[in-house]
Structures are given as C-alpha cells and as structure tokens.
C-alpha positions as CSV (number, residue, x, y, z in Angstrom):
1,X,245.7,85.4,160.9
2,X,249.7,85.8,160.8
3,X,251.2,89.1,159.3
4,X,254.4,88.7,156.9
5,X,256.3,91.8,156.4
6,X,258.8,92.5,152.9
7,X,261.0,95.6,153.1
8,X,262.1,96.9,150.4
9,X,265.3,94.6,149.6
10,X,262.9,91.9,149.4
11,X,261.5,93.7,146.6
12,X,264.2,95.9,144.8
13,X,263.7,94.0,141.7
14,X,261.8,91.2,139.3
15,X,263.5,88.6,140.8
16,X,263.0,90.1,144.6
17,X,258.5,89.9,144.2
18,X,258.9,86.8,142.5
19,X,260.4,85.7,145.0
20,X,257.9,87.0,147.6
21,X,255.4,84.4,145.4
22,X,258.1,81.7,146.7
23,X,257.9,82.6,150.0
24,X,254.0,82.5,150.3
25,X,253.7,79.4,148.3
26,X,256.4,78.0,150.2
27,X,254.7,78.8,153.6
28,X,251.7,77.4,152.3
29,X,249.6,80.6,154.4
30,X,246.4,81.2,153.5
31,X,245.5,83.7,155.8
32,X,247.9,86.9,155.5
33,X,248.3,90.5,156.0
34,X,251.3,90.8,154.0
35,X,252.6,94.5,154.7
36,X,255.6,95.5,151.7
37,X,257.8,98.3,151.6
38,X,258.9,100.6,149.1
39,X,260.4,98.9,146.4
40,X,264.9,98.8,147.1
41,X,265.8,102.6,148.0
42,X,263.0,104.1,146.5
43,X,262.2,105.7,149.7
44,X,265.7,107.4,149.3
45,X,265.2,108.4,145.7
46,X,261.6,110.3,146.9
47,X,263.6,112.1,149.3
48,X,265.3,113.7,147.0
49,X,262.1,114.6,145.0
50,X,261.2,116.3,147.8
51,X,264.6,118.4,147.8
52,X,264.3,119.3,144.4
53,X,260.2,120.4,145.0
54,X,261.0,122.4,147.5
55,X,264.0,124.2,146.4
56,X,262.5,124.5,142.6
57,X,265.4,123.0,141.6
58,X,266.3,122.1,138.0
59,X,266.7,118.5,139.2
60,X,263.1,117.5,139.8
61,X,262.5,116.1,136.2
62,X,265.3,114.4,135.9
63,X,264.7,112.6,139.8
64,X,261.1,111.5,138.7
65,X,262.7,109.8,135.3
66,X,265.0,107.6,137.2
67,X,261.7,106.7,139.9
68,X,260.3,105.8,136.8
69,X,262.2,104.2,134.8
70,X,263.1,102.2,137.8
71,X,259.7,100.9,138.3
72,X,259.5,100.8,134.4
73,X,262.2,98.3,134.5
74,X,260.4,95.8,136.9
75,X,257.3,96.1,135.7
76,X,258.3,95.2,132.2
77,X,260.3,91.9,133.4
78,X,257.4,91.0,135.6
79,X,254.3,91.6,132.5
80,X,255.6,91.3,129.2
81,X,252.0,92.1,128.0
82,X,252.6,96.3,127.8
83,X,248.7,96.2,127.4
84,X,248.6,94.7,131.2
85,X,246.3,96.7,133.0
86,X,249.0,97.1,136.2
87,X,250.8,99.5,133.5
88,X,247.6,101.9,133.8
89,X,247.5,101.3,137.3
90,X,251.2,102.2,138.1
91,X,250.9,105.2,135.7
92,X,248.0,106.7,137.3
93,X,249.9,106.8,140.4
94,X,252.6,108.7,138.9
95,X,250.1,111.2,137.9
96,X,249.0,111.9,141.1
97,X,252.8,112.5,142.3
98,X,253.0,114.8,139.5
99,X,250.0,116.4,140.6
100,X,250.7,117.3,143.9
101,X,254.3,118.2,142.6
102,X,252.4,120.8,140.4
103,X,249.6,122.2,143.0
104,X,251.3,122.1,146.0
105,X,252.7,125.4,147.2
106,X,252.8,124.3,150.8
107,X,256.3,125.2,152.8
108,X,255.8,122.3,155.3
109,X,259.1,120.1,154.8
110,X,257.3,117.4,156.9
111,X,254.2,117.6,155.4
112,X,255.3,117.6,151.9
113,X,257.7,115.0,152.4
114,X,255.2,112.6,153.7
115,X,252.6,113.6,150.6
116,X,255.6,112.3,148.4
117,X,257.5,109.8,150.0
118,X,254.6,107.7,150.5
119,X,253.9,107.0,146.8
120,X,256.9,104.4,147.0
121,X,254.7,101.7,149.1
122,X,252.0,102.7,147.1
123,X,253.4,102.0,143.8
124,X,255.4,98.6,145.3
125,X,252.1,97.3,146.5
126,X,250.0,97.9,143.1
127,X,252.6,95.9,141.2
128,X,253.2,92.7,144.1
129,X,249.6,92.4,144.5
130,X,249.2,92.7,140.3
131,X,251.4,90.1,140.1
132,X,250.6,87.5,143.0
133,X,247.3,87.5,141.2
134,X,249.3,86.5,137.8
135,X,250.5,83.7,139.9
136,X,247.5,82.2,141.2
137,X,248.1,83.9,144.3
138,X,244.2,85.4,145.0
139,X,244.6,89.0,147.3
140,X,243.0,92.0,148.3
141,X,244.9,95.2,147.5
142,X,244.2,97.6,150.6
143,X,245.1,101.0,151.1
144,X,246.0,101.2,154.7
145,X,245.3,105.1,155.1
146,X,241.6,103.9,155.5
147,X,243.0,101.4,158.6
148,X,245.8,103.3,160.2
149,X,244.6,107.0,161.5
150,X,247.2,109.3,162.9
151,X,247.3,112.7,164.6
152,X,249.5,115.4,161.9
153,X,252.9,114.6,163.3
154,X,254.2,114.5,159.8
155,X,256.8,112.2,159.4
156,X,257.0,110.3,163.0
157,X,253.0,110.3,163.5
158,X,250.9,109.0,166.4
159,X,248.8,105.9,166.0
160,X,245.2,106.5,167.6
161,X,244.4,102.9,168.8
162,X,241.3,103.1,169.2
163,X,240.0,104.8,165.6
164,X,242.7,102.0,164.1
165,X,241.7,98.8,165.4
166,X,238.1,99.7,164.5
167,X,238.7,100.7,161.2
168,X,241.0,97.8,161.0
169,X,238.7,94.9,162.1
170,X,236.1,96.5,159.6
171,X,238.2,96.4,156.7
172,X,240.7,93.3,156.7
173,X,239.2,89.9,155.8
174,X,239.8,87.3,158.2
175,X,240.4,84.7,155.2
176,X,242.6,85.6,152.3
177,X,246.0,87.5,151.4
178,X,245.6,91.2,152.2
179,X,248.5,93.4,150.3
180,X,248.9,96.7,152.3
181,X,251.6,99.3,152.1
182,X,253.8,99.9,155.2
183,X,255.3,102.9,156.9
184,X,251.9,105.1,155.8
185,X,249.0,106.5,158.4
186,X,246.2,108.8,157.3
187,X,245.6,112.0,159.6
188,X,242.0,112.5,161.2
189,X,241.4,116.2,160.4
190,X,241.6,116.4,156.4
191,X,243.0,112.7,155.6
192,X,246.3,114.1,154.6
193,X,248.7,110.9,154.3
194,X,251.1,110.9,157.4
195,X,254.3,108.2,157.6
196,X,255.2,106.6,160.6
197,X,259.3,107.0,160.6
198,X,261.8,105.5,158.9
199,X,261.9,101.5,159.3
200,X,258.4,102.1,160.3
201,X,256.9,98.9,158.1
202,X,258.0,97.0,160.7
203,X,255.8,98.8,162.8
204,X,252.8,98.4,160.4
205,X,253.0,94.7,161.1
206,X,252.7,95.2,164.5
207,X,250.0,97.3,164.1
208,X,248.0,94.9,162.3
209,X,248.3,92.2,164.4
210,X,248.1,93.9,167.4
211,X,244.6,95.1,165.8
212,X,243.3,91.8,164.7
213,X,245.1,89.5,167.5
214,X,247.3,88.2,165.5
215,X,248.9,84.7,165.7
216,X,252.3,85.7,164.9
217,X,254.6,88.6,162.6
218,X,257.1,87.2,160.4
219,X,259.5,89.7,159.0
220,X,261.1,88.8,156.2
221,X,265.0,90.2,155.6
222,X,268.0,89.1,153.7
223,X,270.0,87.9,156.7
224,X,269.0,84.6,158.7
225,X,267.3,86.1,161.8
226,X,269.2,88.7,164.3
227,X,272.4,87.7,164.9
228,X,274.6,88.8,168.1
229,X,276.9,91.1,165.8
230,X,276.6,93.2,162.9
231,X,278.6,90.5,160.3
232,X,279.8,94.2,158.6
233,X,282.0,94.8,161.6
234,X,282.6,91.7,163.2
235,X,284.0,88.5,161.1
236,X,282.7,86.2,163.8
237,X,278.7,86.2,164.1
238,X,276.2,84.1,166.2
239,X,272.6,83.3,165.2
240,X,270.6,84.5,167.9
241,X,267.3,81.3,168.1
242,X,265.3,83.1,170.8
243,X,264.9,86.5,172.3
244,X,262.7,87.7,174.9
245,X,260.7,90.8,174.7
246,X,262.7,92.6,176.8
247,X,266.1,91.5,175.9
248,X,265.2,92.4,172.0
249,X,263.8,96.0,173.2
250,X,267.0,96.5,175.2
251,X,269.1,95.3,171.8
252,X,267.0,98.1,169.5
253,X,267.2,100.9,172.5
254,X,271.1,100.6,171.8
255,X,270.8,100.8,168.2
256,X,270.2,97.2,166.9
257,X,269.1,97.6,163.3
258,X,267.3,94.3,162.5
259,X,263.9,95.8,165.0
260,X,262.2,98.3,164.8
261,X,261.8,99.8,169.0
262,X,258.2,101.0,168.4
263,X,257.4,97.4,166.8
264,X,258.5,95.3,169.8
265,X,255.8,96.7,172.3
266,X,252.7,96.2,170.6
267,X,253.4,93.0,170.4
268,X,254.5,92.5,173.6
269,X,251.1,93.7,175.1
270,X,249.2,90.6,173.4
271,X,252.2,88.4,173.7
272,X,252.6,87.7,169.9
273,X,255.3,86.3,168.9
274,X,257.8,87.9,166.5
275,X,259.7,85.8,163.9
276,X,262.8,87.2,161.9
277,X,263.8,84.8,158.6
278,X,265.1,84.9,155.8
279,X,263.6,85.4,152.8
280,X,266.2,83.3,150.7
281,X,265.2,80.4,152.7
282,X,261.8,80.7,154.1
283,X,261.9,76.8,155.7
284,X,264.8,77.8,158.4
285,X,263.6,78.6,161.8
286,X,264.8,82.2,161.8
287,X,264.7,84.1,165.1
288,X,261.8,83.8,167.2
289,X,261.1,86.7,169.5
290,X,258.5,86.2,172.6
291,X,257.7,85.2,176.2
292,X,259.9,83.6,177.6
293,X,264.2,82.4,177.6
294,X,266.5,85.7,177.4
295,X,268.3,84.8,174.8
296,X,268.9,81.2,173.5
297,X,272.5,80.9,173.1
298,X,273.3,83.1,175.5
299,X,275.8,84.7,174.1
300,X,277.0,88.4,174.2
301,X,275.8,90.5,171.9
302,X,277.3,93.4,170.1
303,X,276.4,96.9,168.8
304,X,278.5,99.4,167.0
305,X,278.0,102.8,166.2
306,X,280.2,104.8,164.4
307,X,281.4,108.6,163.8
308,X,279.7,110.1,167.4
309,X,280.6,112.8,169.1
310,X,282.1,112.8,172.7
311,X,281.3,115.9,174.4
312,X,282.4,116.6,178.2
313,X,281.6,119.6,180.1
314,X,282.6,121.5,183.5
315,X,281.5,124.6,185.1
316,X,283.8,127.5,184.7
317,X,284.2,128.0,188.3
318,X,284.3,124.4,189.2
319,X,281.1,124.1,191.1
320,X,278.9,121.0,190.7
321,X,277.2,119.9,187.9
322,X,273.5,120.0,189.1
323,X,270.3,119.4,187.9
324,X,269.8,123.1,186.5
325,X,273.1,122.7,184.1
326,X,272.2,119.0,183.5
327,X,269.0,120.2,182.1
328,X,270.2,123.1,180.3
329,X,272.4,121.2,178.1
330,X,269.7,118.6,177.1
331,X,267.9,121.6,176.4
332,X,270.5,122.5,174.2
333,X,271.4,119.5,172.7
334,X,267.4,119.3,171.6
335,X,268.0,122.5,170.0
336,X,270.7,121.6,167.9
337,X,269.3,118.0,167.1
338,X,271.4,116.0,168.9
339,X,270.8,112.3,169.3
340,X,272.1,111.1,172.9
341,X,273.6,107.9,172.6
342,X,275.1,108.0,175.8
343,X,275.5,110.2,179.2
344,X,277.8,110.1,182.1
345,X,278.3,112.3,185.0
346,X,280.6,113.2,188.3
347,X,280.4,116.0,190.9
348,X,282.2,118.5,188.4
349,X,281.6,117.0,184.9
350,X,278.8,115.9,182.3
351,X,280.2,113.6,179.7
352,X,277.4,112.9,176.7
353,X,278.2,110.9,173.5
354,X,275.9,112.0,170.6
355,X,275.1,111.9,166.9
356,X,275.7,114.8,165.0
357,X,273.5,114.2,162.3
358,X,272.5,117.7,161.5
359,X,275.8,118.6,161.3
360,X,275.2,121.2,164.5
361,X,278.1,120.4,166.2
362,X,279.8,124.1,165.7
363,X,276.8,125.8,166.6
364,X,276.3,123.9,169.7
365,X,280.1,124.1,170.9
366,X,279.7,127.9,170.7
367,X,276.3,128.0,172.7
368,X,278.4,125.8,175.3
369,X,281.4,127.5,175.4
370,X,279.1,130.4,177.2
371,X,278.2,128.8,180.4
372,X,280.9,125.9,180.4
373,X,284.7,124.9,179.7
374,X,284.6,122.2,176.9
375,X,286.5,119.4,175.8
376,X,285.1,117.3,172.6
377,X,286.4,114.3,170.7
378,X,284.9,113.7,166.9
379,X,284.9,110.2,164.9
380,X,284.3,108.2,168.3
381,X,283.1,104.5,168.2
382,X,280.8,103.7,170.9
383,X,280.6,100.0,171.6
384,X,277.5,98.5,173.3
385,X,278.1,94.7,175.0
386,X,275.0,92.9,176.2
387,X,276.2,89.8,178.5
388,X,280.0,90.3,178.2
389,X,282.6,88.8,179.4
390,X,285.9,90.8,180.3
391,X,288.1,89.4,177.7
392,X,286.1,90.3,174.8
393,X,285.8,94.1,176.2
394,X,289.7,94.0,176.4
395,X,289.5,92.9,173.3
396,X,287.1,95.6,171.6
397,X,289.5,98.2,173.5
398,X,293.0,96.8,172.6
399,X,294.8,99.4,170.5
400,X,292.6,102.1,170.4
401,X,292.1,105.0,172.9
402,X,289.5,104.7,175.7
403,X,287.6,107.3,176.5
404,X,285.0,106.6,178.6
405,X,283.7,103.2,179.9
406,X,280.6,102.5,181.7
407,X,279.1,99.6,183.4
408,X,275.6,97.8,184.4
409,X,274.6,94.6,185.4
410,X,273.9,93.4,182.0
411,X,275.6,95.7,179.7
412,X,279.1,97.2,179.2
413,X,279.3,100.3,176.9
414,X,282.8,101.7,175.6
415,X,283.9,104.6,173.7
416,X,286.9,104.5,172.0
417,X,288.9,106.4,169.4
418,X,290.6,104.2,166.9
C-alpha cells in the first residue's frame, strides 16, 4: 500500500483532477490511499464564511455564491451531463453547510471554524473520486472522520493512535484506490469534525501509512521536489535528491514550507520513506526523504522569513537576565501570540525575533516596558543557512544592516534589516 497526497493546487481546477487521473494512470498504482485537499484556496474562501457567520455579517450570501459557483464551474467542465449524479452529491453537501450556517448558534471560533472549513475536502473528494470513476479509475470514496479520531482541540487536534489505527485497518481496503479527504479528524465525545492545522493533509498521509505500514508517501506539488532555496527569493536554486529524516525535520523546524513538521515523525518511527514530485511530471525522481545520506548534494540550504519582529530587552537596573525574567517574557509573548522564531541571550540582555501575526506587537511593548528597557526593530528578515559556507553568509548580509547573528555547528542564522 503507498499513499499519494494532492493539495489543493493540484486540484484548483478541471484541468488540475484531470490531471490527478494522469498521474495515477501514469504510476500505474493499484493500491492507493490517495489523500486530496481542498480544492485551490478554498480553504481560504471558508474562512471567511466563518467571519461573516460569526459576525452576522451582510457578507455571508454573497461568500457561499462564489464557493459555489467555484465548484459550479469545475464540476460543469468535468460532467457535461447536468443530470450527473455527482451534481446531487455536491449539492447535498452544500446543504449541510447551510444548515449548520442556519442552526448553529455556538460562539466557539475554533469549533465553528472547523464545522465549516472542513466542507472544502469534503466537496473536492466527492467530485475526484466522481470523476476517477468516469475515467475507469475504480475507488472507494471514504470519509476519514470514521478513521482519524481526535481529542476537541479544535483546529490543531490530537491524533489518538491507538483508536485511529484500529479504525483505520478496519476500514481501508488493502487492494484498490481509496479517496479520503485530508486535514479532517473526528472528536471521540460527540463526533464533532475536528481539523488537524493548516498544511495538515500532509499529515493525513502520514497518518495513513503509519497506520497501515505503508510502503512509501508521495506528495504531489507543483515544484520538482524540495529544493535548497525558495526559487521566490533566490534566482539560483538546487534540487535537493535525498534528505534524511533528521536533516528534513531540522529544514521544516526553521520554516521550510514544502513539509509539513508533524508529517516527518510518523514516518520516521516506521522508517517510511517520503517522496516529494511533481505532479506535472510524475516519471522524475522527485526528492526522496528517508534513512540514510544527509543530504545528496550537499549543498547549503536556505530559509527566508520575512516582516519579524526583533525585540531585545534589559533589566532596568542592569542586573542579569535570569531564569525568572527569561520566563516571564515567554510567558508574555504566549499571551500576546507571539511566534518565536529565534532567541538569544547575554548576562544583561534577551534578544527574541518573533512573528507578529496577531498584530499584538503594541500591546506587548507596553506590558514590557513595565519590568524592562526596550529596544525593537520591525520589518526584519531572518535568514536561516543549513551547511554554509562564509562567503555566501557575507553575501546574504552585504548591504543591509546586521542585527544579530548566531552560530551552530550546522546552521548559521542572520537577522538583517534591508
């Protein structure tokens, strides 16, 4: 059994799920999990849905018209035939969204958004599988809160192992294409859908193969496997062949976009190996993640983060920076939803980048301001270099303003103000 996974710009339009029936015919699988996304940004566009709900805005109708007509759009360049049963299908799932919309009086941001958002993978999956089966492509359309159990940690929810793999083993066919949504759980308790985090289809796949012992996962993107450099940033880009488990965990701890972090460690446990290819050209060899060579070439690799927040503190009266302060301010900076991306300390002074995604930063520079004299720096780069050499750090650094540098055996991270 291998697992195939197909995010949702494998499948933002016609031409994206036919060419998922390209892919599997072209891989010649006949034993699949394939795990699918919500279709393009649909994800996005749900989020908003659940904006408008919740603040009984105006908005709402006009949201769930563009949803549909989106999905209206696909479905009538995939099935001519308007009499196609799928259109039924897709419809009564658009009811049920309503529904809730209509009966729901529940406060719970992350429980309502989770009710809503999920609707996106189940809708994308309905019309794939529909349409693999057009093509001769014989599947089972599964609906994976029966497999996947969570606790009710809406919206970044717990995985009970155990429960799972049971339910898991009972339900997926060893032989045959299984179509299952990603991203989506089911809570114990009352069965109220749950969602994983965001890019959490990736970790579906892991899931399932961890589960069933899987042979290998084979994520399916529109770039030709991870590469040492985000190609947005930096005009010269290696394709990375090989990766280790622990190299690739290292890469997504710093911010690597192309894995998942929670995906990497399942799979690690069993040793399965994870492939990254793309999906316009399913025959190259991709990126092969497993046991083994750190990283074939070894080359450096580069991660970029943009628009953080340098914050350094001191004690008022000069006295050292101790554990007591130390922890005080990550207490605060979990208050304020601050994402550390980066910490450094003396005697007399705590340096920490972060994200200000919450757009907190005020609040929190008051709350510090109490206990300790502050200096901050906005619209920072922070520049993370696995296996670098000193050129190419003089390099990232040349006209712009260093602000703080740190340095491990492996890894060289920069922060720099352009």
């Amino acid at each position: 059994m291998k697992i195939f996974k197909f995010g949702g710009a494998s499948v933002k339009d016609a031409k994206g799920v036919q060419n998922v029936v390209h892919v599997l015919k072209t891989t010649g699988e006949k034993n699949l999990v394939v795990v699918i996304s919500a279709m393009g940004k649909m994800t996005n566009a749900l989020e908003e849905v659940v904006t408008a709900h919740l603040a009984k805005s105006d908005t709402l109708k006009d949201h769930l018209h563009a949803i549909e007509s989106y999905h209206y759009t696909i479905l009538n360049d995939l099935f001519p035939n308007k009499e196609h049963a799928v259109y039924e299908a897709v419809q009564g799932l658009f009811n049920q969204l309503k529904g809730f919309l209509a009966s729901s009086k529940s406060k719970n941001h992350a429980f309502v958004y989770d009710q809503i958002v999920s609707y996106g993978e189940l809708i994308s999956t309905t019309i794939v599988s529909t349409y693999l089966s057009e093509e001769n492509i014989k599947n089972t359309w599964l609906d994976v809160r029966g497999c996947i159990k969570t606790d009710a940690n809406y919206r970044d929810a717990k995985v009970d192992w155990d429960v799972t793999q049971k339910r898991i083993i009972n339900k997926v066919s060893p032989t045959g294409i299984t179509i299952t949504q990603g991203f989506l759980g089911a809570e114990h308790e009352n069965n109220f859908t749950t969602t994983l985090g965001r890019e959490g289809s990736d970790y579906t796949a892991a899931i399932f193969a961890y589960c069933l012992n899987g042979e290998s996962v084979t994520i399916w993107k529109d770039v030709p496997g991870v590469l040492n450099a985000d190609p947005r940033y930096f005009s010269k880009t290696q394709l990375l062949n090989k990766i280790s488990y622990r190299e690739a965990i290292e890469l997504a701890f710093y911010g690597a976009s192309v894995i998942h972090p929670k995906t990497l460690q399942p799979l690690q446990r069993k040793e399965i190996p994870l492939y990254v290819k793309s999906f316009y050209s399913p025959t190259d060899a991709g990126t092969c993640v497993g046991k083994g060579v750190t990283l074939d070439p070894h080359t450096s690799c580069f991660i970029l983060k943009n628009d953080l927040v340098l914050i350094s503190l001191s004690s008022l009266d000069f006295s050292f920076m101790m554990e007591d302060n130390i922890s005080e301010v990550f207490k605060m900076l979990h208050d304020y939803k601050m994402k550390v991306e980066l910490i450094q300390n003396s005697a007399i002074s705590f340096s920490v980048c972060v994200s200000n995604k919450y757009n907190t930063l005020d609040k929190l520079l008051v709350k510090l301001r109490e206990k300790f004299k502050v200096k901050w720096n906005e619209g920072v780069t922070l520049y993370t270099v696995r296996h670098s050499s000193p050129l190419e750090i003089k390099a990232l650094t040349e006209n712009k303003k260093l602000l703080l540098k740190q340095e491990s055996r492996d890894t060289v991270q920069v922060i720099v103000q352009n």
